[in-house]
C-alpha positions, 0 to 999 in steps of 0.5 A: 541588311547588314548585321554588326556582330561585336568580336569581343576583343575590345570591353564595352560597347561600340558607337557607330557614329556615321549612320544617322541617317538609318537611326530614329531621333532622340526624345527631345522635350519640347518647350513647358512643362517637363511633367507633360507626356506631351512635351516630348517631341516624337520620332521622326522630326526633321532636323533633330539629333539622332539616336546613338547607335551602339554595339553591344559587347553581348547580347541582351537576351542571352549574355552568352552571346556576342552583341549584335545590332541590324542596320537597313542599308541605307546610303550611309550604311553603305558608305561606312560600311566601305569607308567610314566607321563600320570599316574601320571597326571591322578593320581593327578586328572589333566587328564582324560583318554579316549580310541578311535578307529581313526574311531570314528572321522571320518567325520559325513556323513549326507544320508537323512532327514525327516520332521514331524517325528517322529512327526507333526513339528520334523525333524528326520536326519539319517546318520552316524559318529553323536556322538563325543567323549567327551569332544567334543560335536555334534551340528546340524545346521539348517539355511535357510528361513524358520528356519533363523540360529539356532545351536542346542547342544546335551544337547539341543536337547536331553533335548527336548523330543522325542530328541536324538542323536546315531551315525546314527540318530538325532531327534529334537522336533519341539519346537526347531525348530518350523519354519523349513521347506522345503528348509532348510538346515541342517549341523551335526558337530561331533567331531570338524567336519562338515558334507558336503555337507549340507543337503537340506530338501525336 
């Protein structure tokens, strides 16, 4: 898969238009009545108009974040990727271009979590599926009574020394955390996705 990640050095969208053969059709309505849910014909109809595909300038889930869009590579995805559109776009300085595997966004899975490690106060979480793909980022959360309601960012934890995040381990340092304790619950989000269910430190 190819990620399109939007550069922000242009306002609004951009149309990807050399693609279509990746994209679904348009809801066109069919011949009758308008009012019928049935006079729209479904996706995937031959010879149809296709969907426009856009980059968006930020992502919807998190305005704070470049906007991105996932393409298959199909043939056409593959010929503007080295001569049409996409080329251009990236030419121009409009996108950037990151190659992904479909599992890389897989659902971060969280299998145990360890209190005083490495040391007296962190919280080491082991797992897998924990690093996103950019310009996604991974964020841990860990609420409860002891903790209340605190969202860590990978910039956060790692900037913490010993903090780190892999594909299969976080680590967080104790000051970010300092009032965790058993009965707090931890959730990973990666990719856009949360983990679940939520881990209950022993």
């Amino acid at each position: 898969m190819l990620r399109l990640i939007h550069e922000q050095t242009v306002i609004g969208a951009l149309l990807v238009d050399d693609i279509d053969d990746g994209l679904p059709n348009k809801q066109v309505k069919r011949l009758g009545s308008t009012a019928n849910p049935d006079a729209y014909a479904r996706d995937g109809y031959a010879n149809a108009s296709k969907q426009s595909c856009y980059v968006p300038r930020t992502n919807p889930s998190d305005p704070t974040l470049p906007g991105f869009i996932d393409l298959d590579e199909t043939q056409r995805v593959t010929h503007s990727a080295f001569s049409g559109k996409i080329k251009g776009f990236q030419d121009a300085g409009f996108i950037s271009i990151v190659s992904l595997d479909p599992s890389d966004l897989e659902r971060p899975e969280i299998a145990s979590g360890t209190l005083d490690a490495p040391e007296a106060g962190d919280v080491t979480i082991d797992g897998a599926g924990f690093l996103s793909v950019a310009p996604d980022t991974t964020t841990v959360r860990l609420f409860g009574p002891g903790v209340g309601d605190v969202t860590l960012s990978e910039s956060q934890i790692i900037a913490a020394a010993p903090g780190s995040v892999s594909a299969i381990q976080i680590v967080i340092d104790s000051t970010l955390v300092p009032s965790l304790a058993s009965g707090d619950s931890i959730v990973v989000k990666s990719n856009g996705v949360e983990s679940g269910p939520r881990l209950i430190l022993p």
